[in-house]
C-alpha positions in Angstrom: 4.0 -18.4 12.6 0.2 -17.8 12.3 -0.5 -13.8 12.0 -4.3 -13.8 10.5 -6.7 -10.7 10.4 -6.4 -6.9 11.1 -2.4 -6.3 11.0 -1.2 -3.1 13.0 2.0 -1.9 10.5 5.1 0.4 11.2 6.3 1.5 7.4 9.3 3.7 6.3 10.6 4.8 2.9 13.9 6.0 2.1 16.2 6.7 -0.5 18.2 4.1 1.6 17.8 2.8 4.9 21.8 2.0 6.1 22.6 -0.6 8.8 18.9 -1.1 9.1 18.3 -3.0 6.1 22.0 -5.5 8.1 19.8 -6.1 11.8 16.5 -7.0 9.5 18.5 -9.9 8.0 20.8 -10.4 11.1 17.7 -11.0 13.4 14.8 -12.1 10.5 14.0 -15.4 8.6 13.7 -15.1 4.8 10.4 -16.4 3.7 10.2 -15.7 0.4 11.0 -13.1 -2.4 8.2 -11.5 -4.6 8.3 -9.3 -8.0 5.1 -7.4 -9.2 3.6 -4.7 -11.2 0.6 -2.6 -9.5 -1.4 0.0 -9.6 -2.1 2.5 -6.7 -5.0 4.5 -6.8 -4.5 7.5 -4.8 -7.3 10.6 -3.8 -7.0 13.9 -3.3 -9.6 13.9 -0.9 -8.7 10.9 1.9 -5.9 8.3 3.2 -7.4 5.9 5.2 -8.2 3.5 1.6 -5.5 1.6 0.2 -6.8 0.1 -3.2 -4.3 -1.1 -5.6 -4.7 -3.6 -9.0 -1.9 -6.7 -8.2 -2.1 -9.9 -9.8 -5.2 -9.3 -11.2 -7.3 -8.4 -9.0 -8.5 -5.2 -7.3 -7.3 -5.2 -3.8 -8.6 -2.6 -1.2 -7.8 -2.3 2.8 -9.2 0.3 5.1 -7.2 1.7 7.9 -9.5 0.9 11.0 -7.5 1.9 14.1 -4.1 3.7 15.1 -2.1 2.9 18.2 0.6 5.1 18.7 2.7 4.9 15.8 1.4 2.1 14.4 -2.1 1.8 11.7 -3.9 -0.9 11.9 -5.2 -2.1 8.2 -8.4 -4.1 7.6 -8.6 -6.1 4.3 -12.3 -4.7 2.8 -12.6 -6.4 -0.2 -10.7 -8.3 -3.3 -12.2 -8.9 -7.0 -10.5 -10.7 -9.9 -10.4 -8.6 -12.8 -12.4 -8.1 -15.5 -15.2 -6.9 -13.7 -17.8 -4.1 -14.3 -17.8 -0.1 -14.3 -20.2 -0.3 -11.4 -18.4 -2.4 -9.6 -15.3 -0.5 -9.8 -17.0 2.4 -8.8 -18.8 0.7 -5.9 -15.2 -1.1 -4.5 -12.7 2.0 -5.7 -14.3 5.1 -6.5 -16.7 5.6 -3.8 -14.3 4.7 -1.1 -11.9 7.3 -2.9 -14.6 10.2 -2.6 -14.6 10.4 -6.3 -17.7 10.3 -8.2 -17.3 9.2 -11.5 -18.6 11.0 -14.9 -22.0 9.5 -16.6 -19.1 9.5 -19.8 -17.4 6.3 -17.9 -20.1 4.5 -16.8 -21.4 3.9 -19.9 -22.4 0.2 -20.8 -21.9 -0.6 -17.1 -22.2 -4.5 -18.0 -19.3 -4.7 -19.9 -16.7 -6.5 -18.5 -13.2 -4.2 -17.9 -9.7 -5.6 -17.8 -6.3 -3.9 -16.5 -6.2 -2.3 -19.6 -9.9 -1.0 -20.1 -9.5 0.4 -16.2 -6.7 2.3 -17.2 -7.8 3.6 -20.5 -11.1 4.9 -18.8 -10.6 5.7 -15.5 -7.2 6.3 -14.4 -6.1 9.2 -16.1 -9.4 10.6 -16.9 -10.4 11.9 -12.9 -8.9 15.1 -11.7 -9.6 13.8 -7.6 -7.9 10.4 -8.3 -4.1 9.7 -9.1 -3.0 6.4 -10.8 0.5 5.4 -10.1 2.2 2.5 -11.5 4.5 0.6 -9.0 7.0 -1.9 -9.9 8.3 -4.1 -6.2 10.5 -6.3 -5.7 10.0 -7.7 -1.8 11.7 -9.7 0.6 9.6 -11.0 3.0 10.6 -11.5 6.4 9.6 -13.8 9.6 10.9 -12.1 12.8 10.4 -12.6 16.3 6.4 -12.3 16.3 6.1 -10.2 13.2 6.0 -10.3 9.6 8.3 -8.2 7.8 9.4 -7.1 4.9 11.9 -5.3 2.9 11.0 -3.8 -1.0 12.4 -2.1 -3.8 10.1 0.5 -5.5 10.2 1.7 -8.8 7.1 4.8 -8.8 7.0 6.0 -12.1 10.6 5.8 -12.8 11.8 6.7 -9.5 13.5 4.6 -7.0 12.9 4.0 -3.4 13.1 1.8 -0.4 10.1 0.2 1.9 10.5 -1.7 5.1 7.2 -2.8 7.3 6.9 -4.6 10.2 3.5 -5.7 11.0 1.3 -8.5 13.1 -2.4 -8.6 14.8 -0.3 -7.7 18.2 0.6 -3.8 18.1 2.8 -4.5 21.0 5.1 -7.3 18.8 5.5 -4.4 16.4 6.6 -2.3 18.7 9.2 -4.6 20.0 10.5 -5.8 16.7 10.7 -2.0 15.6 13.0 -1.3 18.2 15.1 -4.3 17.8 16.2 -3.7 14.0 16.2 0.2 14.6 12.8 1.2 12.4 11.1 3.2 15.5 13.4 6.1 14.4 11.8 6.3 11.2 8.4 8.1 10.9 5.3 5.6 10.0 3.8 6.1 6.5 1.4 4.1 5.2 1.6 3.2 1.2 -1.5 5.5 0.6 0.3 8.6 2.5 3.8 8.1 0.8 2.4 8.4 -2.4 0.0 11.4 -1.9 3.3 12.9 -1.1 5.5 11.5 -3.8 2.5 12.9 -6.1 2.6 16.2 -4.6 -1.2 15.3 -3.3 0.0 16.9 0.4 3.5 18.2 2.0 6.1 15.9 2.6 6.8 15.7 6.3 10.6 14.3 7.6 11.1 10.9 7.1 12.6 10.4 10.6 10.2 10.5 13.9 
């Protein structure tokens, strides 16, 4: 299948997700299975920025458009790592709302790894949450849609992802209600960790 540009998504979390996780295999095609380490930087102050550090590189989407239950994610930038302080301000803090302190943008042309990012930034903002993320997904073709299914480790804790998502809201919809995930409430990454953080309430995990 081709399924380029601005996906529409329909993601749930759970503890555990029952005969749901049976009709996603039943009725999808595995593609392929992926394990990674990330980092999610999460604000107090919005959700419609999802920047994360995978595979070296600092990854950030912006949610454009919502249909219904459905968010439609547009990919915004992506910059292999090490890069500047001023450029990780520019790509991740400013989106965020977060201004920075003058103490971290010292010597803004020295180059930052994982390592440096984390030492200065991440625990070092009050606005801005860094959690660590360990996943462990199995990605899916079905029908029209790409899905997936993922294991999540959040700091230690354990919990379930599965997303359905295409450029067609409509295919979504139709695939969600084949394997059962329209009766679970859409969350986006950025909004189940602001609540897993205690950034906002957790609402019911079922529409």
């Amino acid at each position: 299948m081709v399924d380029t540009g601005n996906r529409f998504e329909w993601r749930a979390f759970a503890r555990h997700f029952g005969a749901l996780e049976y009709r996603l295999i039943q009725h999808g095609r595995v593609i392929d299975i992926k394990v990674s380490q990330e980092w999610y930087l999460i604000s107090r102050h919005n959700s419609d920025r999802n920047i994360k550090i995978r595979a070296g590189k600092l990854d950030t989407k912006t949610l454009v458009h919502t249909c219904g239950e459905l968010e439609q994610w547009a990919p915004s930038a992506s910059t292999p790592l090490p890069l500047t302080a001023q450029t990780f301000a520019q790509q991740a803090l400013v989106p965020l709302g977060i201004t920075p302190p003058d103490a971290c943008m010292d010597n803004t042309q020295t180059l930052l790894d994982e390592h440096d990012l984390n030492t200065r930034f991440f625990y070092g903002l009050p606005d801005m949450v860094a959690v660590a993320l360990r996943k462990r997904r199995i990605r899916y073709a079905l029908n029209e849609c790409l899905g997936e299914w993922v294991e999540l480790d959040i700091n230690g804790a354990s919990l379930q992802s599965v997303c359905l998502e295409s450029v067609h809201a409509e295919h979504v919809e139709s695939a969600a209600a084949l394997i059962g995930l329209e009766a679970w409430r859409n969350r986006s990454y950025v909004t189940a960790l602001r609540e897993t953080m205690g950034l906002i309430p957790q609402e019911p995990l079922l529409r």
